[in-house]
KOLVOKE-351348 format. One record per residue (C-alpha): x, y, z; residue in one letter. Coordinates in steps of 0.02 Angstrom, whole numbers, padded with zeros to 5 digits, always signed. Layout:
N
XYZA/...
% end
This chain:
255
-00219+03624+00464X/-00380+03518+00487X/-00541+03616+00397X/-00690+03551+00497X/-00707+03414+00614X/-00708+03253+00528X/-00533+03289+00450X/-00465+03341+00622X/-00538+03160+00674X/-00475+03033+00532X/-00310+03138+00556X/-00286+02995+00717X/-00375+02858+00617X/-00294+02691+00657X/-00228+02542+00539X/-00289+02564+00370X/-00440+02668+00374X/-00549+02731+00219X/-00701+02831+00224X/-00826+02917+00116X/-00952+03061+00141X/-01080+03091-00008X/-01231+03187-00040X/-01396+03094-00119X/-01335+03145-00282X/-01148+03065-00243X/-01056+03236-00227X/-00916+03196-00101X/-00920+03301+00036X/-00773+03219+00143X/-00668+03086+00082X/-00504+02977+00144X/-00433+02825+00045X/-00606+02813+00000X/-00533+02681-00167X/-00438+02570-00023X/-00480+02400-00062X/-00485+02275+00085X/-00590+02114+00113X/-00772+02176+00105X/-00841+02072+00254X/-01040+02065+00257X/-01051+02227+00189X/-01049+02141+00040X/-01223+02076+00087X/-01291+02241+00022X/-01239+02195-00164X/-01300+02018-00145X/-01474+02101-00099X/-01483+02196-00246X/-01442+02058-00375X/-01569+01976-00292X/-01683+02111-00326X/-01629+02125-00506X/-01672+01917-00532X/-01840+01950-00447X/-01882+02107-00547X/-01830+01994-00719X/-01959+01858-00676X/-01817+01714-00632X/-01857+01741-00464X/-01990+01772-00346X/-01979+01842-00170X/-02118+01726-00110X/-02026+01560-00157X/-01980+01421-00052X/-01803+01395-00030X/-01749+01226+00054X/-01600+01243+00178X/-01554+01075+00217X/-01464+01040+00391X/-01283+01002+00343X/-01299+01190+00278X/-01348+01288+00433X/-01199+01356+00522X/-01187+01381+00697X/-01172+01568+00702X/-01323+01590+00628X/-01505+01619+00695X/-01573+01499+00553X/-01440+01368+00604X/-01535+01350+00745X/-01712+01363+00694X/-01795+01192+00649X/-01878+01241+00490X/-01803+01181+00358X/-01914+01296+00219X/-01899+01489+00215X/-01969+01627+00046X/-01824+01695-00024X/-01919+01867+00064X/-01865+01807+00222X/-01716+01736+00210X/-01657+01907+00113X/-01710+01991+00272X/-01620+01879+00396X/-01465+01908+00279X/-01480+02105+00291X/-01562+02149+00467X/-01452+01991+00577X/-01338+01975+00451X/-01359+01787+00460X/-01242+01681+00354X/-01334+01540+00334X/-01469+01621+00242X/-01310+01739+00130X/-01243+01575+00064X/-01416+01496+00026X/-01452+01665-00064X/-01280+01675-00167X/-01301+01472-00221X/-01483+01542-00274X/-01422+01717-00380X/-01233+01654-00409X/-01080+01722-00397X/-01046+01767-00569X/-01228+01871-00586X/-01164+01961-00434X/-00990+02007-00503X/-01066+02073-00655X/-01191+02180-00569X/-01041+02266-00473X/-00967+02295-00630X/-01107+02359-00717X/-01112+02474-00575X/-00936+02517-00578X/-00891+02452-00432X/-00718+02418-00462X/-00649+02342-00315X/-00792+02232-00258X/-00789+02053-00297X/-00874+01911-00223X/-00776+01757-00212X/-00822+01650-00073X/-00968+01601+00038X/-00983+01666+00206X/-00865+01577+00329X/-00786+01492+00202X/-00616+01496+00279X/-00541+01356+00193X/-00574+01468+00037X/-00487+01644+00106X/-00322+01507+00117X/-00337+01478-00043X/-00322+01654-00086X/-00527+01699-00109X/-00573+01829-00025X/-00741+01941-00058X/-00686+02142-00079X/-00749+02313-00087X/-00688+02476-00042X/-00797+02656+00036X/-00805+02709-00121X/-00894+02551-00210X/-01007+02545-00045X/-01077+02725-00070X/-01093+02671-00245X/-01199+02565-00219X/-01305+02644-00097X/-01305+02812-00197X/-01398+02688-00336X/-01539+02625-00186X/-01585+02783-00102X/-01609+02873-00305X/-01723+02720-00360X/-01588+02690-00492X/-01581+02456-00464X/-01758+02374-00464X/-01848+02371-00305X/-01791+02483-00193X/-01908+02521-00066X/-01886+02316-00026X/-01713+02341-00001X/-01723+02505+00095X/-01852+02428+00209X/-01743+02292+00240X/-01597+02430+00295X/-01718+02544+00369X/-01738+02399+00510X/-01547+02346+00515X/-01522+02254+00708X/-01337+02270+00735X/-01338+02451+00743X/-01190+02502+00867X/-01069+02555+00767X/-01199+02677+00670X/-01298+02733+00817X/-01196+02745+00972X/-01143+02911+00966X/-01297+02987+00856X/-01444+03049+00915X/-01603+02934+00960X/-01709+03003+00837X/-01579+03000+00679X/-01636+02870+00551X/-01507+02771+00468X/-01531+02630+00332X/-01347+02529+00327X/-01276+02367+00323X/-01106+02326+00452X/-00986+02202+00426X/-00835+02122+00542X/-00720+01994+00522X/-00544+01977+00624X/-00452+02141+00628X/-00579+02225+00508X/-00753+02337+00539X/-00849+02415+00416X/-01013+02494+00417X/-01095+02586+00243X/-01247+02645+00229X/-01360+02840+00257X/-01391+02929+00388X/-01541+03058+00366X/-01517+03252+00410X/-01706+03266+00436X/-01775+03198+00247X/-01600+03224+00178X/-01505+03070+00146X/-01298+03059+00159X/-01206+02920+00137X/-01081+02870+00246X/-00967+02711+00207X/-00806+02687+00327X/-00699+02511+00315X/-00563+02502+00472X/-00440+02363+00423X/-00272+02288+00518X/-00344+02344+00689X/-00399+02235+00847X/-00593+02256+00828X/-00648+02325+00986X/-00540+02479+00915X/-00620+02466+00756X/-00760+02471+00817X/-00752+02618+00928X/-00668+02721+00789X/-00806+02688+00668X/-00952+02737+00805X/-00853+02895+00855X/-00813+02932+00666X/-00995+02924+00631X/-01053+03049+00779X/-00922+03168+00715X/-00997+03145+00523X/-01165+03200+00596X/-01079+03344+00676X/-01006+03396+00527X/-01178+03377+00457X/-01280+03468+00558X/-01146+03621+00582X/-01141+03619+00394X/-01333+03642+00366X/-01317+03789+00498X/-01200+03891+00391X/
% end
């Protein structure tokens, strides 16, 4: 028999669904296939952030550069694609990669911090099933069998490490999650006044959304990837999913 609410709900969860409920300090609270690897979509973004950070904090990099995005490189989905500046800082282009999730400035970023530095920052981490492996909308390359991964459990992993000041500059990155813009599948069934800090990611037949949702000052972390399911449904399991983890939440600090 279910215990509490979110294990009645993932009981109907559809396709290949894994999930992840920690406190600040990484204690799981609620858990389901939270080690199931599956393509990591921008969520991935996150990790590409904090290397980032890392290069910046080492003196290689500074957030105030002047990156050059010439126009053969601007993709159509993106905002930037369609800007007609060709210069951006790295700052900038590091927030239009977390808060639009524009693609355009990811793959400008990952050319900048590399693949490989990336990688071994995940492992460092212990971040077992996340790899990056390909540029955003690199289809050709997903044929070719490279694919970027990660799994809940990596994802919380990572943002256990943000929110406890553990990777260099923090407060840049959680400023940059603080004000994320694609928001639904966080927000739609929580409360107006609940602060989250996350980072979503879809591709076909996959939603994800990781990231912490605040019980007043008290951060959780909440990571859930929906895989081999149309993505409207995806979609709408992940939003519901997440007003039934603040349920939980909020019943729990009752008790």
């Amino acid at each position: 028999m279910p215990k509490n609410i979110l294990e009645e709900f993932f009981q109907s969860a559809p396709g290949r669904t894994g999930a992840i409920l920690t406190d600040s300090e990484g204690m799981a609270i609620f858990e389901v296939n939270a080690n199931m690897k599956s393509p990591s979509a921008s969520t991935i973004k996150t990790l590409i952030m904090a290397e980032t950070a890392r290069q910046i904090e080492a003196g290689t990099l500074s957030e105030n550069m002047i990156l050059s995005i010439p126009e053969d490189d601007k993709l159509e989905d993106s905002i930037l694609g369609l800007l007609g500046a060709q210069e951006y800082t790295l700052d900038d282009l590091v927030t239009m990669m977390i808060i639009i999730s524009d693609n355009t400035a990811t793959n400008a970023i990952i050319d900048l911090v590399t693949m490989e530095k990336v990688n071994s920052l995940a492992r460092q981490l212990g971040m077992n099933e996340t790899s990056l492996q390909r540029k955003m909308l690199d289809w050709e390359a997903v044929k070719q069998g490279r694919q970027n991964y990660t799994s809940p459990h990596d994802l919380a992993t990572l943002f256990r490490n943000i929110i406890n000041n553990k990777l260099p500059m923090c407060d840049w990155m959680m400023w940059k999650l603080l004000h994320q813009k694609h928001s639904a599948k966080f927000t739609a069934h929580l409360p107006e006044n609940v602060r989250t800090a996350h980072k979503p990611g879809s591709i076909d037949r996959l939603e994800a959304d990781s990231g912490v949702i605040y019980l007043g000052n008290e951060p959780f972390i909440w990571c859930v990837i929906v895989d081999d399911v149309p993505n409207r449904e995806g979609e709408e399991f992940i939003s519901r999913a997440t007003g039934a983890c603040y349920e939980f939440l909020t019943s729990r600090s009752r008790k």
